[in-house]
PAGU-945859 format. One line per 2 residues: number of its first residue (from 1); their letters; for each residue y, x, z of N, C-alpha, C. Coordinates in pm, 1 decimal. Example, Ala and Ser with C-alpha at 12.3 -4.5 7.8 and 13.67 -1.06 7.14 Angstrom:
<nodes>
1 = AS = -569.0,1319.0,780.0,-450.0,1230.0,780.0,-330.0,1320.0,780.0; -225.0,1285.0,708.0,-106.0,1367.0,714.0,3.0,1290.0,787.0
</nodes>
This chain:
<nodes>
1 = XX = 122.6,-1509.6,1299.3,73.6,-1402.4,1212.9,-68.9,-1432.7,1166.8; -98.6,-1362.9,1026.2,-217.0,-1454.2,995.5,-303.8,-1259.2,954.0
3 = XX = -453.8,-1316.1,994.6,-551.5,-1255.5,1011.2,-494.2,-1153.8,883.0; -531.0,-1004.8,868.6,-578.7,-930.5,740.3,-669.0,-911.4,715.8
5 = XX = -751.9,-996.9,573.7,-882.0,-980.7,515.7,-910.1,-864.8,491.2; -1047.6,-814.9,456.1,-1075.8,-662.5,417.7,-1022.5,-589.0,339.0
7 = XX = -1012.4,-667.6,211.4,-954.3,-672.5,95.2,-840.6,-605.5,103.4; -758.4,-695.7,196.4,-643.4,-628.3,210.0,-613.3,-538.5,245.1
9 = XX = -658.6,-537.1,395.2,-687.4,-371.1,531.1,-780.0,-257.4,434.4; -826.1,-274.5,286.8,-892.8,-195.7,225.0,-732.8,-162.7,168.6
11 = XX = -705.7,-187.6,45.5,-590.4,-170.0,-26.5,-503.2,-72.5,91.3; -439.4,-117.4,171.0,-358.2,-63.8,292.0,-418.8,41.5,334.2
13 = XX = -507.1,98.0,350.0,-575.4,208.8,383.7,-559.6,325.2,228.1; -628.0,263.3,138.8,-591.9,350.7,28.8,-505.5,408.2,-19.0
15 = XX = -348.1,298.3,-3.9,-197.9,342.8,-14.5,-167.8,442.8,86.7; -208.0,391.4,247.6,-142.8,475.4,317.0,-232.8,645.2,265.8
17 = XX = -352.2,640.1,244.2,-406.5,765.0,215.3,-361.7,795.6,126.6; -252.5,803.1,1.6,-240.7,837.0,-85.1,-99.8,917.5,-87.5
19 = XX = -33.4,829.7,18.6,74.0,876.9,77.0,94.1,925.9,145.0; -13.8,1010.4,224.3,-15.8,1121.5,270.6,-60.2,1236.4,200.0
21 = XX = -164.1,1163.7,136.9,-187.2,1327.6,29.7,-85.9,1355.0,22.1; 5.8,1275.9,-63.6,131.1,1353.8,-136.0,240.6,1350.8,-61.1
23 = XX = 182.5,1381.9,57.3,316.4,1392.5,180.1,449.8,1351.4,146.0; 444.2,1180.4,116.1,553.4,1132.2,141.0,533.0,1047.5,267.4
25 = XX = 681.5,1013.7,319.4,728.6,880.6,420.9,704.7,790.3,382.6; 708.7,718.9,513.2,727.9,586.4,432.9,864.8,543.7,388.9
27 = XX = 949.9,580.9,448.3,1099.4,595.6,354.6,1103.0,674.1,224.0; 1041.6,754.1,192.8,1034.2,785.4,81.2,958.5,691.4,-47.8
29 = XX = 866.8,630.6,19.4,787.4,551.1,-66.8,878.0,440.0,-82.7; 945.2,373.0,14.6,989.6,287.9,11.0,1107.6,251.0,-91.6
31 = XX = 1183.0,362.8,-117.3,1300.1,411.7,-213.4,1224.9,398.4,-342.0; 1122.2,485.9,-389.4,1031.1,494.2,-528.0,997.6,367.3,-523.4
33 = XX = 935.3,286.3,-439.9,880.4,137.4,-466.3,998.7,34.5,-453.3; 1167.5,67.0,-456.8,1210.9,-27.0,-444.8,1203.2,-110.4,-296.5
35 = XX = 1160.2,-97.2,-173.4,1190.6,-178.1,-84.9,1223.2,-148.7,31.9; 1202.1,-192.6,144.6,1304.7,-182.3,255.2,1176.3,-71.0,320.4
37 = XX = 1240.9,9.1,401.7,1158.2,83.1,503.7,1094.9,5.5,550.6; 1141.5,-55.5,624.2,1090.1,-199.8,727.1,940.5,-215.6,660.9
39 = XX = 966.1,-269.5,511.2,811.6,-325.2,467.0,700.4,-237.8,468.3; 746.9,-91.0,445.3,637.3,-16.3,412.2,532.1,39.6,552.6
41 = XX = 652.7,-1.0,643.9,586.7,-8.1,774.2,499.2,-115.6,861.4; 613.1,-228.1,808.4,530.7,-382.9,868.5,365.4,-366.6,763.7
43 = XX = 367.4,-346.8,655.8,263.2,-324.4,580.6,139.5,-221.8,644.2; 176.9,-156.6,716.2,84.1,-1.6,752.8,23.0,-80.9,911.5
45 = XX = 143.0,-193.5,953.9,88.3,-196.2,1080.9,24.7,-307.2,1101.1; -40.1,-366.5,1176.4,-144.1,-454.7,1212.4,-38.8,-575.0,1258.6
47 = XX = 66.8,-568.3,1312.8,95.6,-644.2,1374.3,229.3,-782.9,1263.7; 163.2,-705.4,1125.4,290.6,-793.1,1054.3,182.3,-854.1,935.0
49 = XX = 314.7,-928.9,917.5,199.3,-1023.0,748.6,214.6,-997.6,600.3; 350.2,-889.4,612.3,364.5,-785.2,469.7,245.9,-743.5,441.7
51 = XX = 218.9,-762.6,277.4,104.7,-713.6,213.9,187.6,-655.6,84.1; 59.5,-571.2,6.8,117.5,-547.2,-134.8,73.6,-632.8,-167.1
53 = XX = 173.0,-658.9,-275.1,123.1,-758.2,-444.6,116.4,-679.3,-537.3; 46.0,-748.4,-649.3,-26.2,-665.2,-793.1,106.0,-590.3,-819.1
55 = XX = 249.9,-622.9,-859.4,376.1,-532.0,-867.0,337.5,-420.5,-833.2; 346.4,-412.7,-682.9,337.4,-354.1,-567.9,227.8,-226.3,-629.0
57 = XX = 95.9,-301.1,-656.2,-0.3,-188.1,-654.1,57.6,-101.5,-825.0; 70.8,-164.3,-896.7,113.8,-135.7,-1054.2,206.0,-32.8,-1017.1
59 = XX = 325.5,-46.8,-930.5,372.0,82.1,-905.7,393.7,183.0,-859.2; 324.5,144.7,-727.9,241.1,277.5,-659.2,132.7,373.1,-745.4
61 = XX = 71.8,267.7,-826.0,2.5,357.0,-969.2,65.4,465.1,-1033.2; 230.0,399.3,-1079.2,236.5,534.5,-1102.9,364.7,602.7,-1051.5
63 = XX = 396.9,583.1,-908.1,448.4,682.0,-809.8,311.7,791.5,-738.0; 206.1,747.9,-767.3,133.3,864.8,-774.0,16.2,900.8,-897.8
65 = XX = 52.8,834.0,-976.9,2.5,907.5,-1114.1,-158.0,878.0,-1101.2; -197.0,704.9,-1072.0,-329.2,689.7,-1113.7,-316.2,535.6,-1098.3
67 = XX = -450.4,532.9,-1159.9,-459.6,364.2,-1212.5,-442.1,284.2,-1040.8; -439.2,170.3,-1113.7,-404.9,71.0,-983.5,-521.5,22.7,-957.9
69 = XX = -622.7,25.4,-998.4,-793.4,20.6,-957.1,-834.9,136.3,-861.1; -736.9,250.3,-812.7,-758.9,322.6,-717.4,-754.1,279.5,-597.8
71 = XX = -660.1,162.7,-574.3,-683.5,87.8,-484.7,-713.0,-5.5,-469.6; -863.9,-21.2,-478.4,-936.4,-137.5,-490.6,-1087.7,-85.6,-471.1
73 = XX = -1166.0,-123.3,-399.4,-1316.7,-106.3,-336.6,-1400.8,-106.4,-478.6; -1512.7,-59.0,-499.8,-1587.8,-63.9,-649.0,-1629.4,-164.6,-653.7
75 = XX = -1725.9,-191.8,-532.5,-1760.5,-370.6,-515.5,-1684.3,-440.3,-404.9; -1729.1,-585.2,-444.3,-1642.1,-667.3,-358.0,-1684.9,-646.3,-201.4
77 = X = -1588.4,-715.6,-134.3,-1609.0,-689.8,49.6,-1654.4,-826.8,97.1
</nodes>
């Protein structure tokens, strides 16, 4: 398993916060984003090497109705 940069553990933090605002699952997200439960979890947890990709963020953009620069830090890490 390979290290998660900030970058990333940033992004992953923002999704999962976003998906709680709007009190979905992660099975629920997972259905709207097209993928397996499994990922949206290996993704949330520390112990896997699932990440989002730009796709990934583009449509979480608009499964919750904002740009895909919402998840992303203002400056770099």
């Amino acid at each position: 398993m390979g290290e998660v940069t900030q970058i990333e553990q940033y992004v992953i933090d923002r999704v999962r916060e976003k998906r709680k605002e709007h009190g979905i699952t992660q099975l629920e997200l997972a259905i709207a984003l097209n993928v397996s439960e499994g990922f949206i979890g290996s993704v949330e947890s520390r112990k896997f090497d699932d990440k989002y990709n730009l796709r990934h963020l583009n449509e979480l953009a608009k499964i919750f109705n904002c740009s895909p620069k919402d998840f992303l830090p203002i400056v770099p890490l």
